[in-house]
C-alpha positions as CSV (number, residue, x, y, z in Angstrom):
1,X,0.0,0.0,0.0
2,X,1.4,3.5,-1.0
3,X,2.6,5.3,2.3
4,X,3.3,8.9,3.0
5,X,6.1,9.2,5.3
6,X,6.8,12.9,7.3
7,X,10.2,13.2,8.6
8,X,11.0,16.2,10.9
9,X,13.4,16.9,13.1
10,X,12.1,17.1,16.6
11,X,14.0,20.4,17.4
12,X,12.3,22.2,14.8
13,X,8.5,22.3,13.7
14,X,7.7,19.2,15.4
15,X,4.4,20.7,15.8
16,X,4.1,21.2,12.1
17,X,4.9,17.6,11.5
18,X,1.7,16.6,13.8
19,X,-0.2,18.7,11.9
20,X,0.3,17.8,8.9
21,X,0.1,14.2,9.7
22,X,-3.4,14.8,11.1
23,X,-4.7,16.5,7.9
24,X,-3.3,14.2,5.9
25,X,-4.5,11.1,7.8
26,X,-8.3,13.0,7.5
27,X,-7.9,12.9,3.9
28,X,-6.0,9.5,3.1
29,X,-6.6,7.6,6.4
30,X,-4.2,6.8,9.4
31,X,-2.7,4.1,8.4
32,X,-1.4,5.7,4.8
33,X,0.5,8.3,6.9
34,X,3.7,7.6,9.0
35,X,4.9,9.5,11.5
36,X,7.5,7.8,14.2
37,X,6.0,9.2,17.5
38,X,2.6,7.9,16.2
39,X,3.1,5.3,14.1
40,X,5.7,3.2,16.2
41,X,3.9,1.0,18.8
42,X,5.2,0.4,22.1
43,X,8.1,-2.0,22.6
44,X,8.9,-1.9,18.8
45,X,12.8,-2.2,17.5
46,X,13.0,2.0,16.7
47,X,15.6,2.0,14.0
48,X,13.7,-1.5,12.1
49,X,10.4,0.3,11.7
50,X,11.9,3.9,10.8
51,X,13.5,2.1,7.9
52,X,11.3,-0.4,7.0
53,X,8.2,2.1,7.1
54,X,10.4,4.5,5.1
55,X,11.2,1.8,2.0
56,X,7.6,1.5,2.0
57,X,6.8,5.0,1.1
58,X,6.2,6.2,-2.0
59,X,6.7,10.0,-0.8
60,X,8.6,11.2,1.9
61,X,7.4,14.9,2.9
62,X,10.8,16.3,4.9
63,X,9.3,19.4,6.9
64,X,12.1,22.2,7.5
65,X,11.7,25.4,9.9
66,X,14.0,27.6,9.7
67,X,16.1,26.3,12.8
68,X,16.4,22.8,10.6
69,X,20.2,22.8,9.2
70,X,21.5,24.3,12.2
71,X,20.2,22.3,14.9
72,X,23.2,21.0,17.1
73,X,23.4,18.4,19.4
74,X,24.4,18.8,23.3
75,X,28.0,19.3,22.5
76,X,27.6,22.0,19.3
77,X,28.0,19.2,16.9
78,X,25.6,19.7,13.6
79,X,23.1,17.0,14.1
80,X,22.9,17.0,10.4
81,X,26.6,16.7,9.5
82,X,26.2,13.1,12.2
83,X,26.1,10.1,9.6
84,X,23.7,8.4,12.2
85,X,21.2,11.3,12.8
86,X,17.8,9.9,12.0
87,X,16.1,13.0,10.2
88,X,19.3,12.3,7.7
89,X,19.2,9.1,7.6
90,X,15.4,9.2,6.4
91,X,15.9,11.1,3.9
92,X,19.0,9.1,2.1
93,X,17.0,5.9,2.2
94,X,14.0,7.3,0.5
95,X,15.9,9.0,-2.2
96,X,17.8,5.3,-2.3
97,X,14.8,3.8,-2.7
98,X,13.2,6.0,-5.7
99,X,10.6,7.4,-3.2
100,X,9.2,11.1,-4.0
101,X,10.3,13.3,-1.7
102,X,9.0,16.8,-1.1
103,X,10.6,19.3,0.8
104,X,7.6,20.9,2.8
105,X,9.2,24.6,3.7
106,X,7.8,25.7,7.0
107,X,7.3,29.4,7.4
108,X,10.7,31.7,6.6
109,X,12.6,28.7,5.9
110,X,14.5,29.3,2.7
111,X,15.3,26.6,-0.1
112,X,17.9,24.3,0.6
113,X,21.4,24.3,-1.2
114,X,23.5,21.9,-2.9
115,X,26.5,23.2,-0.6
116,X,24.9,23.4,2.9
117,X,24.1,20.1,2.8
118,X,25.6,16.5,3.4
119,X,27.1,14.8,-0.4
120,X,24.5,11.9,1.1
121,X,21.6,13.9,0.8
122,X,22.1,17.0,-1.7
123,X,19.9,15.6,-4.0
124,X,17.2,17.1,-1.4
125,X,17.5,20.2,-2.8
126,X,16.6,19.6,-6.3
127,X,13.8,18.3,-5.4
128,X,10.4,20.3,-5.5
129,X,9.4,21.9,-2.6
130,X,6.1,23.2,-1.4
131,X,5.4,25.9,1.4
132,X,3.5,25.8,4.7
133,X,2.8,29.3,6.1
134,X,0.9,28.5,9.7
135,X,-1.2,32.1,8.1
136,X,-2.6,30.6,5.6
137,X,-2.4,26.6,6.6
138,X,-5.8,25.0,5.7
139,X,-5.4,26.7,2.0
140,X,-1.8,25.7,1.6
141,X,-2.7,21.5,3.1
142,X,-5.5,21.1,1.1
143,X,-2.9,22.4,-1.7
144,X,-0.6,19.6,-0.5
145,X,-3.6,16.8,-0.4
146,X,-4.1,17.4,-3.7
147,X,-0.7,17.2,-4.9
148,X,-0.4,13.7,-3.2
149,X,-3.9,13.1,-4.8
150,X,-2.0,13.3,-8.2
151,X,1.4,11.9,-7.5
152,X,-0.3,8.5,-6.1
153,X,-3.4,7.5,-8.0
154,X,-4.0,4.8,-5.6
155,X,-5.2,6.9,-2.8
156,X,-7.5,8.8,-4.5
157,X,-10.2,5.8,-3.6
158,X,-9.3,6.3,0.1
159,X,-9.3,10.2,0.3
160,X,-12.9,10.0,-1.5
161,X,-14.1,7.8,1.1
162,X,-13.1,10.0,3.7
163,X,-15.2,12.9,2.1
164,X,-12.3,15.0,0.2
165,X,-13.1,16.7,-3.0
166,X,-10.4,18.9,-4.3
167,X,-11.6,22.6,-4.7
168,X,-11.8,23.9,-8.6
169,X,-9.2,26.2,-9.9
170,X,-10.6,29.6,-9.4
171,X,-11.0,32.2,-12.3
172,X,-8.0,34.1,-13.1
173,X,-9.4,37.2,-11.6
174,X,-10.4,35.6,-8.3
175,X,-7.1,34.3,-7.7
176,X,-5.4,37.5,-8.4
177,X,-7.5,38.9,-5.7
178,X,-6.8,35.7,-3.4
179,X,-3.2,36.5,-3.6
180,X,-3.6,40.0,-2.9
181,X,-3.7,41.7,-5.9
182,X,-6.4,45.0,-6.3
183,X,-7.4,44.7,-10.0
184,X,-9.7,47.7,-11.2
185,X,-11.4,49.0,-14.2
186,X,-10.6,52.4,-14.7
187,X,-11.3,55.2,-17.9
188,X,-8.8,57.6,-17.2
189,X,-8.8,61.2,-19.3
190,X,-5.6,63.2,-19.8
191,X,-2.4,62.2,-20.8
192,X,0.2,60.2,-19.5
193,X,3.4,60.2,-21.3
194,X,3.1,60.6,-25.1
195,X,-0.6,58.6,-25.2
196,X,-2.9,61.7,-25.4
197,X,-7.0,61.4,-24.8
198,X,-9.1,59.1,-23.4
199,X,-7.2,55.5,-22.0
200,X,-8.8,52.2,-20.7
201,X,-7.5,49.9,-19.4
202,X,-7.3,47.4,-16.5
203,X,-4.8,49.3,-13.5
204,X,-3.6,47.2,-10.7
205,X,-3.7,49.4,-7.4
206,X,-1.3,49.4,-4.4
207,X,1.5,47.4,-6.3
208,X,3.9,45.6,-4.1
209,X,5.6,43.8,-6.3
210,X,7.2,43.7,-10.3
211,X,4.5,44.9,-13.1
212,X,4.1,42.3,-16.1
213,X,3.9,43.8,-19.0
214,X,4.7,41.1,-21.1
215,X,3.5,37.6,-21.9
216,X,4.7,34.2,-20.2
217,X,4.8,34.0,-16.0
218,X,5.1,36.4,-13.4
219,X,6.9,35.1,-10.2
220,X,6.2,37.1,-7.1
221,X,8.8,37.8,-4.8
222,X,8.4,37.1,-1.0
223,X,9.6,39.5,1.5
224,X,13.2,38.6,1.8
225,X,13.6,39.0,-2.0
226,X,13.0,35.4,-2.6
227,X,10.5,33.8,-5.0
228,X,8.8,30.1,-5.1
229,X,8.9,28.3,-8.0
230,X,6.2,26.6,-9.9
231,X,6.8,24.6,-12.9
């Protein structure tokens, strides 16, 4: 059976990790997701179940705060630079094993690097990534259901039963609007620049970001200067 595996790092957004494991057990069913503090029965061998449930998945969904590459162990060690820390460990096995794995960026963390990151497991950062900002959190997991949805076929029987329906892509307008965007229809009289008389047109109000004015994509820019990718 196809299994969704989250691996966190308890340090950071262990929280997140629950939380997403509960949404995502709603939609596909408990026994679909595994998480180690949950899924793990008393008196089971840890390290045999960790990598026995993780060769089972077919996606791995690693959830990274912001604290998650520097997290250090008692001594000021990098936990993630220690061949035998579990969160690393995880996360070589399922890209081993051919698993999908999703990085699931948790708030301001930034996408991973090639270079900040073990040879073992730089592969993690070419892989697609999706954000989870706690703002916006039922919009961006219902997002991630339907992602899974589409990536393994074979739950989509299960997610059904358990009531899920994936919301219709809005029109363009409305999700301009969603993300923030003012669009209005304005007839404006005068000049501007060299275009004389009267000018219509759709104006976008209270910019806060670049203005397209050509055709293909427009990526939008967080805060920090960053931008998500979408393929």
């Amino acid at each position: 059976m196809p299994l969704i595996f989250v691996n966190y790092r308890t340090s950071d957004e262990e929280a997140t990790a629950t939380l997403v494991d509960r949404e995502l057990s709603r939609v596909f069913g408990t026994a679909n997701v595994f998480r180690a503090s949950k899924s793990i029965g008393a008196g089971s061998r840890f390290p045999r179940e960790l990598l026995t449930a993780v060769r089972r998945s077919s996606v791995l969904l690693a959830v990274i705060g912001p604290r998650w590459l520097e997290a250090e162990d008692s001594g000021g060690r990098s936990l993630l630079e220690d061949a035998e820390d579990w969160t690393r460990r995880e996360i070589s096995e399922a890209l081993e094993t051919g698993a999908v794995v999703v990085p699931l960026l948790v708030g301001g963390a930034k996408r991973l690097r090639r270079e900040d990151l073990p040879a073992e497991i730089a592969e993690l950062a070419d892989c697609q990534y999706r954000r989870l900002d706690h703002r916006n959190a039922d919009a961006d997991l219902g997002k991630l259901a339907g992602d899974l949805v589409e990536l393994l076929p074979e739950l989509t029987a299960a997610a059904r039963s358990n009531g899920y329906r994936r919301a219709p892509a809005l029109p363009q307008e409305a999700r301009r609007q969603a993300e923030g965007v003012q669009v209005i229809q304005h007839l404006q009289h005068g000049g501007i620049g060299n275009v004389n008389g009267d000018f219509s047109g759709t104006f976008v109000g209270e910019s806060r970001g670049p203005v397209h004015t050509g055709s293909g994509h427009l990526y939008a820019a967080g805060e920090d200067g960053s931008g998500d990718e979408h393929p």
